[in-house]
SEVEXKE-869656 format. One record per residue (C-alpha): residue in one letter; x, z, y; residue number from 1. Coordinates in steps of 0.02 Angstrom, whole numbers, plus 50000, padded with zeros to 5 digits. Each point is the difference from the previous one (the first is absolute). Layout:
  residuo   east     up  north  num
        a      X      Z      Y  NUM
...
***
This chain:
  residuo   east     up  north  num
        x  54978  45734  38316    1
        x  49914  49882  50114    2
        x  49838  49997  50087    3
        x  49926  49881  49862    4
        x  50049  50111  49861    5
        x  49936  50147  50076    6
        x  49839  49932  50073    7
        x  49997  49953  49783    8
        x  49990  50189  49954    9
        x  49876  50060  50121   10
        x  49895  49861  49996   11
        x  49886  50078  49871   12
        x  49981  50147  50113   13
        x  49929  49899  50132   14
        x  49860  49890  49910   15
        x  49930  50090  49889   16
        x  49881  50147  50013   17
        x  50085  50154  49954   18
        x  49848  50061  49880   19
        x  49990  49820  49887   20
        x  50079  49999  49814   21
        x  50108  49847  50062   22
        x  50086  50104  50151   23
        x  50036  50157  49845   24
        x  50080  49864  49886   25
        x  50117  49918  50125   26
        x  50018  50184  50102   27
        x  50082  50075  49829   28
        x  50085  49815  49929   29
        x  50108  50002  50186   30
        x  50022  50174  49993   31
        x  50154  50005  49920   32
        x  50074  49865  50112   33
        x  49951  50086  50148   34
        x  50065  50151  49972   35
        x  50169  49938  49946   36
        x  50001  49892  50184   37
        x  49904  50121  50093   38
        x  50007  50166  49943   39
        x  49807  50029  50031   40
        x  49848  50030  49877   41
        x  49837  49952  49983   42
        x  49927  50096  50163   43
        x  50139  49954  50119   44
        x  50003  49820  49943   45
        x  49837  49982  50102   46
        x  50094  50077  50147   47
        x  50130  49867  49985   48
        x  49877  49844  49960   49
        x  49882  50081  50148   50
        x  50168  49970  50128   51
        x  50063  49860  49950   52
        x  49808  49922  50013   53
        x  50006  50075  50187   54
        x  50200  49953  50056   55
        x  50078  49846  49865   56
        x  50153  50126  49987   57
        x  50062  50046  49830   58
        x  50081  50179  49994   59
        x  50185  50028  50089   60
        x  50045  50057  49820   61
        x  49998  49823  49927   62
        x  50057  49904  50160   63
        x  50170  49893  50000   64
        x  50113  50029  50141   65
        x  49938  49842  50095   66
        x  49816  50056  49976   67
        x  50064  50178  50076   68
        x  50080  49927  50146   69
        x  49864  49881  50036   70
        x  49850  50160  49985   71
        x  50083  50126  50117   72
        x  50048  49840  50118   73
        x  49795  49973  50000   74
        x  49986  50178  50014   75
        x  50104  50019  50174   76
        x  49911  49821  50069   77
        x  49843  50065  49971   78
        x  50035  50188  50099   79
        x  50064  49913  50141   80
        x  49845  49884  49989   81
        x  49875  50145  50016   82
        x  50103  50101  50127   83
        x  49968  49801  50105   84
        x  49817  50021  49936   85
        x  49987  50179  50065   86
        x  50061  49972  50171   87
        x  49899  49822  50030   88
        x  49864  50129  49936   89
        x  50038  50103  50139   90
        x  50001  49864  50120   91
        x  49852  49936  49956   92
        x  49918  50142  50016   93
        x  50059  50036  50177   94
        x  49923  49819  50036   95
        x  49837  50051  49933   96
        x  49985  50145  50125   97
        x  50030  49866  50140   98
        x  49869  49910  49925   99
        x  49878  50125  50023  100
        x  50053  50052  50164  101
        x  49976  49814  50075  102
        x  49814  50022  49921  103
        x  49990  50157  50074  104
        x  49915  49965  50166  105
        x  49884  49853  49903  106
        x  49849  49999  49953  107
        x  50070  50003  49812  108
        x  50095  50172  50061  109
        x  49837  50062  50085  110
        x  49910  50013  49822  111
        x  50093  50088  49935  112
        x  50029  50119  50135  113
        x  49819  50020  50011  114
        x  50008  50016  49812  115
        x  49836  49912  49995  116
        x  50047  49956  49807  117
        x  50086  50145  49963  118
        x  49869  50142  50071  119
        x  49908  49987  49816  120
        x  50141  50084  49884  121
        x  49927  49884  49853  122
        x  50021  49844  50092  123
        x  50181  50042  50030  124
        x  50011  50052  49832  125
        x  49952  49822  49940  126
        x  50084  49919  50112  127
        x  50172  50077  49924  128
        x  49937  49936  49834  129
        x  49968  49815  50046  130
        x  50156  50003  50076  131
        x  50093  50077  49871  132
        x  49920  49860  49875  133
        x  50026  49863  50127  134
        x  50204  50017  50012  135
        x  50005  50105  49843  136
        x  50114  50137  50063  137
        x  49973  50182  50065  138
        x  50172  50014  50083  139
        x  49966  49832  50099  140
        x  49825  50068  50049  141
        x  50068  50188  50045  142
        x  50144  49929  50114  143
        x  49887  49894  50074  144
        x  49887  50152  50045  145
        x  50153  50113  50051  146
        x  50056  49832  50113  147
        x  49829  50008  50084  148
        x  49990  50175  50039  149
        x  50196  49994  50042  150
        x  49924  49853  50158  151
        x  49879  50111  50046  152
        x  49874  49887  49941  153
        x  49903  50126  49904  154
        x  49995  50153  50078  155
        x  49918  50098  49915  156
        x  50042  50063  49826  157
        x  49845  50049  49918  158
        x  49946  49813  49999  159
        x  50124  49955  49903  160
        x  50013  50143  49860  161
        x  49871  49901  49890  162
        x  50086  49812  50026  163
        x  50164  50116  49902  164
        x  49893  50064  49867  165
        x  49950  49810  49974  166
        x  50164  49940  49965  167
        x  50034  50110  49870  168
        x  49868  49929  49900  169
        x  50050  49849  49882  170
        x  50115  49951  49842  171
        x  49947  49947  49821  172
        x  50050  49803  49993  173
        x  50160  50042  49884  174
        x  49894  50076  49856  175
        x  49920  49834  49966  176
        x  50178  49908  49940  177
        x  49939  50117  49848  178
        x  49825  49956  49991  179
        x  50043  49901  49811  180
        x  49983  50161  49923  181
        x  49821  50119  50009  182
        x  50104  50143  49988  183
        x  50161  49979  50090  184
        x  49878  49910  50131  185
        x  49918  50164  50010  186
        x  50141  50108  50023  187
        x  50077  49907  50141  188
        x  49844  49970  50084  189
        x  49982  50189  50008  190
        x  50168  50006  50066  191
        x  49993  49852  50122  192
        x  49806  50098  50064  193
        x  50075  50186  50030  194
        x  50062  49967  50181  195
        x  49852  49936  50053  196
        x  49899  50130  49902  197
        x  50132  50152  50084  198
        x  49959  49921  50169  199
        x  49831  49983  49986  200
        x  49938  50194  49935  201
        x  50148  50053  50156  202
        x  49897  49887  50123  203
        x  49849  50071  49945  204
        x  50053  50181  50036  205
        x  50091  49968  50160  206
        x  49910  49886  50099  207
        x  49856  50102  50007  208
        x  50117  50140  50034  209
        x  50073  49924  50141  210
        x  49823  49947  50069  211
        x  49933  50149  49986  212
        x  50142  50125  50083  213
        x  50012  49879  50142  214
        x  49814  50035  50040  215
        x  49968  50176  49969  216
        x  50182  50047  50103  217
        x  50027  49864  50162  218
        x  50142  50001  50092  219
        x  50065  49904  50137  220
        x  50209  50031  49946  221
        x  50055  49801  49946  222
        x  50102  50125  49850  223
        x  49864  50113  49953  224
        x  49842  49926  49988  225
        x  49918  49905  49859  226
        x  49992  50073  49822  227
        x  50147  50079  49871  228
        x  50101  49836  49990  229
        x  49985  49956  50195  230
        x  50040  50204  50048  231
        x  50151  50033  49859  232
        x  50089  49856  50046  233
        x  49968  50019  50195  234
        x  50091  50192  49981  235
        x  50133  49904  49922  236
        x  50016  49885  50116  237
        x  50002  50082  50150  238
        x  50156  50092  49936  239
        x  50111  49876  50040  240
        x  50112  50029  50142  241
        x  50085  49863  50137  242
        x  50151  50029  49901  243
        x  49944  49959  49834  244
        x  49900  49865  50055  245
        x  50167  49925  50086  246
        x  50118  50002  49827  247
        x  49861  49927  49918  248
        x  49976  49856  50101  249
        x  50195  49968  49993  250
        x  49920  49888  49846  251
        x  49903  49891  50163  252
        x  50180  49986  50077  253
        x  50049  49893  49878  254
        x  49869  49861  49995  255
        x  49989  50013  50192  256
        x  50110  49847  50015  257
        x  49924  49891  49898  258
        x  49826  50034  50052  259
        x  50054  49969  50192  260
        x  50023  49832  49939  261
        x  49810  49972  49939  262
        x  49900  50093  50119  263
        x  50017  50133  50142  264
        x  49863  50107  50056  265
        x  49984  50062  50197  266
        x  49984  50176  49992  267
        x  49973  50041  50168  268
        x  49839  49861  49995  269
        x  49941  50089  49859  270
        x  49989  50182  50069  271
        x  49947  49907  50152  272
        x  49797  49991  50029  273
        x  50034  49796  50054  274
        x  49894  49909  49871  275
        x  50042  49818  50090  276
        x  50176  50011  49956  277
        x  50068  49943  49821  278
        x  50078  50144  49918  279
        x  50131  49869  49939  280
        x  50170  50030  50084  281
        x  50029  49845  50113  282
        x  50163  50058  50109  283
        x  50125  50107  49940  284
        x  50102  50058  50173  285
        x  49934  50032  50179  286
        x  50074  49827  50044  287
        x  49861  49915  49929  288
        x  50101  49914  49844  289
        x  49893  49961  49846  290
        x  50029  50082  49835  291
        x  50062  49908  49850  292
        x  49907  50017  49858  293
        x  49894  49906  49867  294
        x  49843  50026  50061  295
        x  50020  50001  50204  296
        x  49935  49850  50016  297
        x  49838  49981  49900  298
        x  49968  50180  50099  299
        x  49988  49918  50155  300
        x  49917  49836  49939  301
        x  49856  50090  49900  302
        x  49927  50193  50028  303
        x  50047  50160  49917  304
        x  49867  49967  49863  305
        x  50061  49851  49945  306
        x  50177  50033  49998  307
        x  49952  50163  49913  308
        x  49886  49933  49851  309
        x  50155  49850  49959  310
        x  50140  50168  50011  311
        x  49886  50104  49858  312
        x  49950  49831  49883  313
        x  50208  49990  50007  314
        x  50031  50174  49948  315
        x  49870  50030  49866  316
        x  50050  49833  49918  317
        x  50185  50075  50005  318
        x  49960  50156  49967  319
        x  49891  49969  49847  320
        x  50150  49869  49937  321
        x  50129  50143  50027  322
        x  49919  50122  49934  323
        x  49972  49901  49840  324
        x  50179  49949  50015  325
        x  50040  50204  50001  326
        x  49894  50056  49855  327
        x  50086  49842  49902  328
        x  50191  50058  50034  329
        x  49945  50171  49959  330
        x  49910  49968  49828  331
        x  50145  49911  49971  332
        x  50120  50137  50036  333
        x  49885  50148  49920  334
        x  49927  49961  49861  335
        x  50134  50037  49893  336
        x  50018  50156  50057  337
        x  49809  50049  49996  338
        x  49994  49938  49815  339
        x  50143  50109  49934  340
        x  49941  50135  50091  341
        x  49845  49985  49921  342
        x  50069  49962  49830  343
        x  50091  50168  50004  344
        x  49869  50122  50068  345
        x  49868  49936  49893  346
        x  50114  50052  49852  347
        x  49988  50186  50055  348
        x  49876  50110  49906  349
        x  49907  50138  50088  350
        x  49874  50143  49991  351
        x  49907  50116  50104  352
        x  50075  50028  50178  353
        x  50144  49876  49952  354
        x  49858  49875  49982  355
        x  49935  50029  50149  356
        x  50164  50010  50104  357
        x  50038  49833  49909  358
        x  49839  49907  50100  359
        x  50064  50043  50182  360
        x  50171  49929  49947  361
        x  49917  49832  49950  362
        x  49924  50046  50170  363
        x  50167  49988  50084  364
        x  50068  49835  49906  365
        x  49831  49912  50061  366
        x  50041  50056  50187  367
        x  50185  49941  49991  368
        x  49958  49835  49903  369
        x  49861  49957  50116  370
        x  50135  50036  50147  371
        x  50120  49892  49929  372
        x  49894  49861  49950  373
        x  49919  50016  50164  374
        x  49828  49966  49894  375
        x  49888  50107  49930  376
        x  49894  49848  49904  377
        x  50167  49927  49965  378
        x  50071  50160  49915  379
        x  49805  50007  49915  380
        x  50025  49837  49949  381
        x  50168  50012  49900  382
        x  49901  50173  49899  383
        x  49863  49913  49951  384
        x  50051  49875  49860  385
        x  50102  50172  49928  386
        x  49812  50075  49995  387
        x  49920  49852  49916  388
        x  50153  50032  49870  389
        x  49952  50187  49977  390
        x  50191  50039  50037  391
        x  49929  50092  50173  392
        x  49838  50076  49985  393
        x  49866  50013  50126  394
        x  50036  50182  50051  395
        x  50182  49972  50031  396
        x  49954  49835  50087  397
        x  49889  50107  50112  398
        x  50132  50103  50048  399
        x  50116  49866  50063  400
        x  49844  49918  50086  401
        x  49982  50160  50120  402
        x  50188  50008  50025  403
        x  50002  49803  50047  404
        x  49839  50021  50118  405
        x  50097  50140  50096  406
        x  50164  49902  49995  407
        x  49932  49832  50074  408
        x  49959  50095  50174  409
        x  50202  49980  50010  410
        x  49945  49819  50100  411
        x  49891  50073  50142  412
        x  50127  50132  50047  413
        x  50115  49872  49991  414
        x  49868  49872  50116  415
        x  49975  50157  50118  416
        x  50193  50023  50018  417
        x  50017  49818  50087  418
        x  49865  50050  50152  419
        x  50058  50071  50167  420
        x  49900  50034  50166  421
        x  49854  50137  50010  422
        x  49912  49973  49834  423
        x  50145  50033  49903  424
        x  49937  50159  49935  425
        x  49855  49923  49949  426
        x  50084  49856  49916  427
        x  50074  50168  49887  428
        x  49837  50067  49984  429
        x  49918  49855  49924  430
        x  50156  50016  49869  431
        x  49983  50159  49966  432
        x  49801  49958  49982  433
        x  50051  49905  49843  434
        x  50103  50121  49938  435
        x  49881  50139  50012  436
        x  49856  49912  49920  437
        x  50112  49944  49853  438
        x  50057  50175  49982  439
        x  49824  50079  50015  440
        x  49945  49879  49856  441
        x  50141  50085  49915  442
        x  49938  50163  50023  443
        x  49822  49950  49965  444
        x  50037  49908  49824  445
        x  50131  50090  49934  446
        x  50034  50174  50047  447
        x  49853  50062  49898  448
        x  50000  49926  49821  449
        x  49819  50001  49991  450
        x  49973  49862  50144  451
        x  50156  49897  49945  452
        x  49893  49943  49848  453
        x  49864  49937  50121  454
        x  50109  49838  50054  455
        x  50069  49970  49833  456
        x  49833  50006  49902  457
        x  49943  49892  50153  458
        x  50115  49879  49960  459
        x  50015  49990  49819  460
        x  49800  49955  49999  461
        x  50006  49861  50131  462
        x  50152  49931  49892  463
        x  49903  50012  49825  464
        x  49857  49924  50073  465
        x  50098  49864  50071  466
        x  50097  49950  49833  467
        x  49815  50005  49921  468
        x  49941  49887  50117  469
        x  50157  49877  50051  470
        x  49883  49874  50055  471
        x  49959  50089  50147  472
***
């Protein structure tokens, strides 16, 4: 069977809403068809349509030999393509903690040292959310935070608490490919709306939190002052040894050489107090010989500053296209594999404690398909049309939404991993920030049934009063 054929059979599946008289009649008239080629019924068919809508692939049942060859050939191209991705990913973020050390001793680095934006927590906490909109990824925005703490640019990690609760907060564009249909429309709104709604009742609780423990307790300790987030991950933290910080920046040991090549940083100008020096390496031995490398020369035509804001323009544009690039390969790769899980543990019936066992499981597949897709809105994004179709509910779809939020904080460990030099604890505590926030919004919303129905009735109203009033 070829890819015409196929697309032929689960065509129906794809235009037509699943609760019309139209999609019944040509659901049942195919159904004998399908199940002779396919082997499926009525439910999985939707499964199958749903993937082949996402990838173009037909299944590896029906394949010719040549199609087979050609699929796991794609298959290997596209590994090797994200392990490139992940390690110019690396790089770049390496380059972006140069960046922010050249601004360092600027006025630009001053700011924020100063934390004349970041003193009001709600400030910083809009600030995360523009810039979360603006570039439209919360991994991009967290490594970018991790880089600048990494520099020593921001010193401080209270200020910056709030900009991470911002850039958790966005993701509904993919329910409105549904918007044709009031109800569907309304389903997968719902669906697309429950991040943001999770985020939002979990920022409500903890920033105040955090506010409010940081006054009524001061301390000077860099690891144990602020509020719960700021003090749990600062124990944490400060548990890492010399040693352990060593094997894990082996990972630094091999990007080194490639960085070298872009820029170099003077350490021993740094540490120094000399402000009149650039912090640009010019010479790399005692004889006085000039370094080779991309930027040497545009460091001694133009100041730190300069030099500096060019480096970081550079890296976020590559980071943000790599990144992209990443989440692509993966949803690629994973899908598959997320649908038939899916298909098969939705099939399970359960009752009482088996019921409730069942959740933290979906739980665990939303933490390990957020880690492999490297996206939480991504791995949102591919449940939501399976909402609007009533295949996964909203509960279940919860669920997975908690486990994805916790899984996505995989990037800023991964971000904190690339920094060396004396903020490299802090580079992990900003990670494990993330991670702790994500997880306390698990505990919040979920632990206690009662509360977990606040964020689903939350969003099931904003997405029936959305389908009523699609004009909006």
């Amino acid at each position: 069977m070829n890819n015409g054929q196929y697309r032929s059979i689960v065509q129906p599946y794809l235009s037509l809403p699943n609760n019309s008289d139209e999609y019944t009649q040509k659901l049942y008239a195919s159904l004998s068809e399908i199940k002779e080629k396919l082997n499926t019924d009525e439910i999985q068919m939707i499964f199958v349509a749903h993937r082949y809508e996402q990838t173009g692939r037909i299944p590896w049942d029906i394949m010719s030999k040549k199609e087979k060859f050609l699929f796991v050939l794609n298959i290997i191209i596209r590994i090797f393509a994200f392990i490139l991705s992940l390690y110019i990913f690396i790089i770049t973020l390496d380059l972006m903690t140069s960046a922010f050390t050249l601004l360092s001793r600027s006025a630009f680095g001053q700011i924020f040292k100063s934390r004349i934006f970041l003193k009001n927590p709600i400030i910083s906490l809009m600030i995360g959310i523009i810039i979360t909109t603006i570039l439209q990824s919360s991994s991009t925005v967290t490594s970018i935070i991790v880089s600048m703490v990494g520099s020593g640019i921001v010193t401080d990690i209270r200020s910056v608490i709030p900009m991470i609760m911002g850039t958790s907060i966005t993701n509904t564009l993919v329910a409105f490919s549904q918007i044709g249909n009031r109800n569907e429309f309304s389903r997968s709104f719902s669906s697309g709306v429950l991040m943001d709604v999770f985020n939002y009742l979990t920022t409500l609780i903890l920033l105040p939190m955090e506010i409010l423990i940081d006054r009524i307790t001061p301390s000077s300790d860099i690891f144990h002052r602020g509020g719960y987030l700021a003090r749990v991950s600062g124990a944490i933290a400060i548990t890492i040894s010399e040693k352990e910080r060593i094997n894990i920046q082996l990972l630094k040991s091999l990007t080194k050489p490639l960085t070298k090549l872009i820029i170099q940083i003077d350490e021993n100008v740094l540490l120094s107090n000399e402000t009149n020096q650039t912090i640009g390496k010019i010479y790399c031995t005692p004889h006085l010989i000039k370094c080779k490398y991309l930027f040497r020369s545009m460091i001694e035509k133009f100041n730190d500053y300069t030099v500096g804001i060019i480096l970081f323009i550079c890296s976020l544009i590559i980071l943000t296209g790599i990144l992209l690039l990443m989440v692509k390969l993966l949803k690629s790769l994973i899908i598959g594999v997320i649908d038939d899980t899916l298909k098969q543990i939705l099939h399970i019936q359960s009752y009482g404690w088996k019921e409730y066992l069942l959740g933290y499981v979906f739980i665990i597949i939303g933490i390990f398909g957020a880690v492999l897709v490297q996206s939480s809105s991504v791995f949102c994004s591919i449940l939501t049309p399976l909402v609007g179709l009533q295949v996964l509910s909203l509960e279940r779809n919860y669920e997975l939404t908690i486990g994805a939020n916790i899984g996505t904080t995989i990037t800023a460990f991964l971000a904190s991993l690339t920094q060396t030099g004396l903020f490299f604890r802090q580079s992990i505590q900003i990670a494990l920030i993330h991670f702790l926030f994500n997880l306390s919004g698990c505990i919040l919303w979920y632990i206690f049934p009662y509360f977990r129905r606040i964020p689903i009735y939350l969003s099931y109203q904003i997405g029936h009063i959305v389908s009523k009033y699609r004009w909006f």
